[in-house]
C-alpha positions, -999 to 999 in steps of 0.1 A, spaced: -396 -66 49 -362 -71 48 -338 -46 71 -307 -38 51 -309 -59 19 -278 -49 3 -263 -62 33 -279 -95 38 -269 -98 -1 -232 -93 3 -230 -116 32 -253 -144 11 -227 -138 -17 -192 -140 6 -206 -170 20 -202 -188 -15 -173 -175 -22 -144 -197 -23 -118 -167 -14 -136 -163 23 -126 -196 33 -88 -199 15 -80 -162 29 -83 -174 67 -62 -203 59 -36 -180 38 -38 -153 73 -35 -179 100 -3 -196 81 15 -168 75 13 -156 113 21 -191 124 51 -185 97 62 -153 113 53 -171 149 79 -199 142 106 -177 121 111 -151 155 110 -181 179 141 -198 160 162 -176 151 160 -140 164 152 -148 199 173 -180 202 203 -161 211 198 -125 213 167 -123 241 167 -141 276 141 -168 271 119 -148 300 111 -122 273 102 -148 243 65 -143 250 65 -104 252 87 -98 219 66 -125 199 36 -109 212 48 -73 206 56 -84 170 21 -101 159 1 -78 172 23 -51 158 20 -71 119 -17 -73 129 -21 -34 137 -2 -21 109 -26 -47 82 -58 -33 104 -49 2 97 -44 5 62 -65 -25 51 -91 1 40 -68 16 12 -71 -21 -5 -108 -32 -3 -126 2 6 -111 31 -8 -129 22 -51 -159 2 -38 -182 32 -47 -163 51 -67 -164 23 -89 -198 25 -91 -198 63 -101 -174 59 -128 -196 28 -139 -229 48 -138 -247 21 -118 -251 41 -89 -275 59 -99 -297 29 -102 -297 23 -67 -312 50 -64 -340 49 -84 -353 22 -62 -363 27 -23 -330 24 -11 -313 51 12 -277 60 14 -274 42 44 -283 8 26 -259 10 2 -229 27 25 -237 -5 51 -240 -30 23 -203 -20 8 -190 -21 43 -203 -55 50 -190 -64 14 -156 -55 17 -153 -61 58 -159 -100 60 -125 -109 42 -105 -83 64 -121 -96 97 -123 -131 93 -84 -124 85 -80 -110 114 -101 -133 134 -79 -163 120 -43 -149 135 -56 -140 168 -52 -172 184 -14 -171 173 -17 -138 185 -23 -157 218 3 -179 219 27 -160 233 8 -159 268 14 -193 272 47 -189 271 51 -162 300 56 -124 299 19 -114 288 -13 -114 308 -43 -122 296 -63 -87 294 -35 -75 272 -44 -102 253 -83 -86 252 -75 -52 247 -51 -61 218 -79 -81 203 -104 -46 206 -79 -26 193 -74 -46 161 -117 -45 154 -112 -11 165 -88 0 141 -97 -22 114 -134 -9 117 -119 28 114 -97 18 86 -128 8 63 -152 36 71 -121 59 62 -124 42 30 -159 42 24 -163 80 31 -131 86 5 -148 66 -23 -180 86 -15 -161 118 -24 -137 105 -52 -142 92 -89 -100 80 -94 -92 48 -78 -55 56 -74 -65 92 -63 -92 70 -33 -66 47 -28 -36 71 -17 -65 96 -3 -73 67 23 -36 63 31 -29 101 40 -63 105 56 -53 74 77 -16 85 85 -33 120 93 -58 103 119 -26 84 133 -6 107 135 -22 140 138 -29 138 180 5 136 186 14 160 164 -10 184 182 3 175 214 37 182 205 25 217 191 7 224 229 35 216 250 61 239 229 45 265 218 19 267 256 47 259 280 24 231 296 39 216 327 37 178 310 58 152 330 42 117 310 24 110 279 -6 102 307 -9 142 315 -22 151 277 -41 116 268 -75 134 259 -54 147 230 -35 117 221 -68 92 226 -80 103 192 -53 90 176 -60 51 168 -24 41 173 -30 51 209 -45 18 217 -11 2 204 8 22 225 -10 21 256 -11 -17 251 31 -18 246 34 1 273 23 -19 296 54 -44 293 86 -40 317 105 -36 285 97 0 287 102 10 325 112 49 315 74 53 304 49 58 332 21 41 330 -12 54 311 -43 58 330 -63 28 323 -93 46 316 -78 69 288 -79 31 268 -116 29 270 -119 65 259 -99 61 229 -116 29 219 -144 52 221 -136 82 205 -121 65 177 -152 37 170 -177 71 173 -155 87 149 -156 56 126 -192 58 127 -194 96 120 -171 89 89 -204 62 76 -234 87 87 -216 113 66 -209 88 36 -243 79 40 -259 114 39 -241 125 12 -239 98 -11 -272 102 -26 -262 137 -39 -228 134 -52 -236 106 -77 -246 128 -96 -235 153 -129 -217 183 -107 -231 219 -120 -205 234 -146 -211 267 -131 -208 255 -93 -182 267 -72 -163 228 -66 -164 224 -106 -147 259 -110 -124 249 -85 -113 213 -103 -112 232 -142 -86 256 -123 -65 232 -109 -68 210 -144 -63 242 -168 -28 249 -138 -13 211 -142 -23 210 -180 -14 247 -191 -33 273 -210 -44 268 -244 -6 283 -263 12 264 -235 -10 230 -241 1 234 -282 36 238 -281 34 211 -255 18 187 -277 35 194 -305 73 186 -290 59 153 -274 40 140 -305 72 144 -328 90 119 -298 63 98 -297 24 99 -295 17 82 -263 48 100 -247 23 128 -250 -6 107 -238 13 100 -206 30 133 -198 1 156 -209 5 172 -172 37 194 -171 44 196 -135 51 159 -132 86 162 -133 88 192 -107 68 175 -83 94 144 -82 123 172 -75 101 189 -50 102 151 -32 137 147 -35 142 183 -22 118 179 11 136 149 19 169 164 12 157 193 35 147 175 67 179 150 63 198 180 67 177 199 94 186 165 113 221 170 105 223 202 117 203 201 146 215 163 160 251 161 138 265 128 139 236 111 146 220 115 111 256 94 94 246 66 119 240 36 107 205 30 125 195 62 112 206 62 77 196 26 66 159 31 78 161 68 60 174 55 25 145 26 26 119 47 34 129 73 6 138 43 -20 100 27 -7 76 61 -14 100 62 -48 88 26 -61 54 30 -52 54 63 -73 68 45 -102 43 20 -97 16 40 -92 29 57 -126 30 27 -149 0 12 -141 -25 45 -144 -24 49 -177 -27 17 -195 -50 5 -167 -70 40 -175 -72 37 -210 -83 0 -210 -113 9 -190 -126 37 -209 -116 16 -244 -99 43 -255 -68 14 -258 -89 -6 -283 -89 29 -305 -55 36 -304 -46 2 -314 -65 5 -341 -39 31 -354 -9 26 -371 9 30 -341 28 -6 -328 31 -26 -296 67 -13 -289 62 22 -300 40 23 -269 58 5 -243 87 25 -255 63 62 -255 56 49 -217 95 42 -209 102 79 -220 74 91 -199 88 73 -171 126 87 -180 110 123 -186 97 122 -149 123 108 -128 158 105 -147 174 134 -135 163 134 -104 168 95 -98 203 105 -113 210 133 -86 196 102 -54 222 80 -69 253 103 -63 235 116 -30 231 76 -16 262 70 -29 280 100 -8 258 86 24 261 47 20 299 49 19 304 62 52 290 30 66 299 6 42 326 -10 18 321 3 -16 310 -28 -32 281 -25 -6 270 5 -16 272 -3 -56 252 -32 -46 223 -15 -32 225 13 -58 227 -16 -90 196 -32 -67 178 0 -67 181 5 -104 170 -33 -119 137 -27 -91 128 1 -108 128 -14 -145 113 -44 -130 89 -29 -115 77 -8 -149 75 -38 -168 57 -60 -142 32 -24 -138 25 -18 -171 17 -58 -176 -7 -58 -143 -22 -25 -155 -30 -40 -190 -46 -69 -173 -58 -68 -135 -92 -61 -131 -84 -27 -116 -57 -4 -108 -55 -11 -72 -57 -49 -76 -23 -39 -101 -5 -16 -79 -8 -40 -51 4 -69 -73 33 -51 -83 42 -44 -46 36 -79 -43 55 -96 -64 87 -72 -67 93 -56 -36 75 -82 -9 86 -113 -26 123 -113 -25 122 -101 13 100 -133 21 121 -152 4 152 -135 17 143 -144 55 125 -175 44 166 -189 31 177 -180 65 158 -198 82 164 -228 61 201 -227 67 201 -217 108 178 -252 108 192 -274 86 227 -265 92 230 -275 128 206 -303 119 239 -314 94 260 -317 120 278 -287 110 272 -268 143 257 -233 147 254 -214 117 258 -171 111 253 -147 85 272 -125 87 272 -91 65 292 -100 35 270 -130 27 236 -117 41 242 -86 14 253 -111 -16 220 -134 -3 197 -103 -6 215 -95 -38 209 -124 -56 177 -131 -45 167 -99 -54 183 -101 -88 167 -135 -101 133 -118 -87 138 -91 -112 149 -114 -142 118 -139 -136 93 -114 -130 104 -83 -149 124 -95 -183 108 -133 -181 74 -131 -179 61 -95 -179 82 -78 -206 80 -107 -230 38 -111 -221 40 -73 -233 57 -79 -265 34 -111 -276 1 -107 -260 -4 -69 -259 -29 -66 -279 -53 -95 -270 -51 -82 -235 -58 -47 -242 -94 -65 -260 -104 -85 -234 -119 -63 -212 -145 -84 -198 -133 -115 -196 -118 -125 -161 -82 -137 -159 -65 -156 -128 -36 -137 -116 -20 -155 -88 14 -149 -76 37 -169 -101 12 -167 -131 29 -166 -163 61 -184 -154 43 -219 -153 19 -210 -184 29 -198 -215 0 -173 -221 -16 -155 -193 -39 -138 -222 -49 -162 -248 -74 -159 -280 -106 -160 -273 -128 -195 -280 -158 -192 -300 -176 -169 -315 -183 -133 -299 -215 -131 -285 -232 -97 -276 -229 -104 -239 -189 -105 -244 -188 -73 -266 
């Protein structure tokens, strides 16, 4: 008898898989990348060469901790809520199996890419303590701390899917549960020492709060550096307790999935008390019955998939209500800290964060639907309608413009107003023309991935990729090219300074857009709609420049159309 067959399955099948093997090679080259790119040119001039070792280390095994974390959103958070909207779960089930099998047997599935990943950049991860600065148990504990928090970053995943049926709803449900994990014990602490007047003198007096928290292994491990000689030291045995506390709590996470699983596969009773629940909240976003008509009515005289897309009414409020609660803590910092809030160190990081969670909702917006109605066929049907190729794209650009015009319109004047107190005004138009072309690239290359990715996360995270990660690597990747070859020209030392680093980014950034947005994915939109919106079992390669080099990602199918194709 075998023990765990799912499992011994999925590892049988990752094995053969050609992926396993490429990923480690992809992992360890971009950490040897990152490796080489700090080591000649940020700390060539800037850090005494004493501290090369600790600030290399410092920054791998933060890269490393921050992939670990929120790995689980990508490969764990739709492995079995995929199955549920599939209806194969069920069929598990019919057979001997327990919850347990099939909870471990996704696990394994989705794990061995992550860890062999991560097993591939810890010996750059090591490099720095050859070159002086870090001993070799922080080298260890770093190393648990990754499995750690990579192990709790997948069971956070798993138990998500267990509960959910949406992929995006799984996917961003694994992100907040994760942030709350992070971040929660601290804020707890916090909340203790104001509100109790608890005589805390160091973060080491309140660590059986904060060792819940899996970041605490991070910090516990930076802390022990010089670099940070105003922070006593933790206890040592506080790291042990969080490794602890946070691998039992990863493994409560899979007992629950696993005891529950077997039960919510299935139908939900229309007149239990969760079901009531969900038909309120849907019968609040959607309106009542007179609201849902008059609705329908001035959206399908625009345009019939504008009403497809923007069938929930509180769409648009809930992007003001953003703009508003960042708007309100800017200015309780403002208030409460003054100048401090206009500094640039402050405001850069504040505007990217806010532009960041904007893209990814735009994202996230543009791929749903056509990725939605792909899956269910209900494309196929409406294509089958009188209604045209650009009539949709353009019913999707209104629902876009519906949600986040005005208040997009009302960020530009705001970031305007901030920006130029710290910079010359062609600076700021820069960044604010930059913000504007990312955001149309960024629904043409989503609606393109969501038409043809083989899920919605897999098209939300190609998206990120290829407009918003892209022209950063290739931003830092030209600077390194000229502070090596210029010097190696005989030209001596060679700067950036902010004029040119701002028209670099610029530029990059633009022919980024024009490749990727009006190049490739808003002309395969225009030709090839259609034969990708058919084609929904037939595998595509999607690689990081495909399209550009071919002239069809989405060609006509070859042969005649068997049953097992239909």
């Amino acid at each position: 008898m075998t023990i765990l067959p799912i499992v011994e399955r999925e590892l049988r099948v990752a094995a053969r898989r050609r992926g396993t093997y490429w990923l480690r090679v992809t992992a360890a080259f971009v950490a040897i990348a990152v490796f080489g790119w700090m080591l000649l040119t940020l700390l060539r001039d800037q850090v005494p060469s004493a501290a090369h070792g600790r600030y290399l280390f410092r920054t791998l095994f933060g890269f490393a901790f921050g992939y670990c974390l929120f790995i689980g959103a990508r490969l764990t958070a739709d492995c079995l809520s995929e199955e549920k909207r599939d209806g194969t779960l069920g069929l598990l089930f019919l057979t001997d199996l327990k919850g347990y099998d099939v909870v471990l047997g996704k696990l394994a599935a989705t794990s061995v890419d992550s860890v062999y990943a991560l097993l591939a950049t810890l010996p750059v991860i090591s490099l720095p303590v050859q070159l002086g600065g870090v001993a070799a148990s922080e080298l260890g504990q770093s190393a648990l701390v990754l499995l750690n928090t990579i192990f709790f970053s997948l069971a956070v995943g798993i138990f998500v899917s267990t509960l959910s049926r949406n992929e995006r709803k799984g996917m961003f449900a694994t992100v907040l549960v994760t942030l709350a994990a992070l971040v929660g014990p601290f804020i707890v602490a916090f909340v203790l020492v104001s509100n109790f007047s608890l005589q805390i003198n160091s973060p080491g007096d309140i660590w059986p709060v904060l060792a819940w928290s899996p970041g605490y292994g991070l910090g516990y491990v930076l802390t022990r550096s010089t670099v940070f000689t105003g922070v006593a030291a933790l206890p040592v045995e506080s790291f042990w307790c969080s490794l602890l506390l946070v691998h039992l709590l990863s493994w409560g996470l899979l007992l629950w999935a696993s005891r529950i699983l077997p039960r919510v596969w299935q139908t939900r009773d229309s007149n239990s008390r969760v079901e009531k629940l969900r038909l309120r909240i849907e019968q609040w976003a959607y309106g009542w019955a007179d609201g849902r008509r008059a609705h329908r009515a001035a959206l399908l005289n625009v345009n019939p998939f504008l009403w497809l897309v923007s069938r929930e009414r509180w769409k648009p409020t809930y992007v003001w209500f953003y703009v508003g609660a960042v708007a309100g803590t800017w200015l309780w910092g403002w208030f409460n800290y003054d100048i401090l809030m206009f500094d640039r160190k402050t405001l850069v990081p504040t505007v990217l964060l806010f532009q960041s969670f904007l893209k990814l909702w735009i994202i996230s917006e543009t791929c749903n639907r056509l990725a939605e109605e792909r899956r269910i066929g209900a494309l196929e049907l409406l294509l089958s309608t009188p209604l045209t190729t650009r009539e949709i794209l353009r019913g999707q650009w209104l629902a876009l413009k519906r949600q986040f015009a005005w208040p997009l319109a009302v960020v530009l004047v705001l970031e305007f107003m901030l920006l130029r107190q710290q910079f010359t005004l062609s600076t700021t138009l820069l960044n604010l023309v930059m913000l504007l072309t990312d955001l149309a690239t960024l629904g043409w290359v989503g609606m393109w991935l969501g038409l043809t990715a083989r899920n919605l996360n897999r098209a939300i995270l190609g998206t990120i990729g290829r407009v918003l990660v892209l022209p950063w690597g290739a931003y830092f990747a030209v600077k390194l090219a000229l502070d090596i070859l210029v010097p190696l020209a005989g030209l001596g030392p060679f700067e950036i300074n902010e004029r040119l680093s701002v028209m670099l980014w610029f530029g990059i950034g633009l022919a980024n857009n024009f490749l990727f947005g009006f190049c490739w994915a808003r002309r395969q939109l225009l030709n090839n709609f259609r034969q990708a919106a058919t084609r929904r079992y037939q595998p595509s390669q999607f690689g990081w420049l495909a399209g550009l080099v071919r002239r069809n990602d989405v060609g006509p199918l070859r042969g005649p159309v068997t049953l097992r194709e239909t």
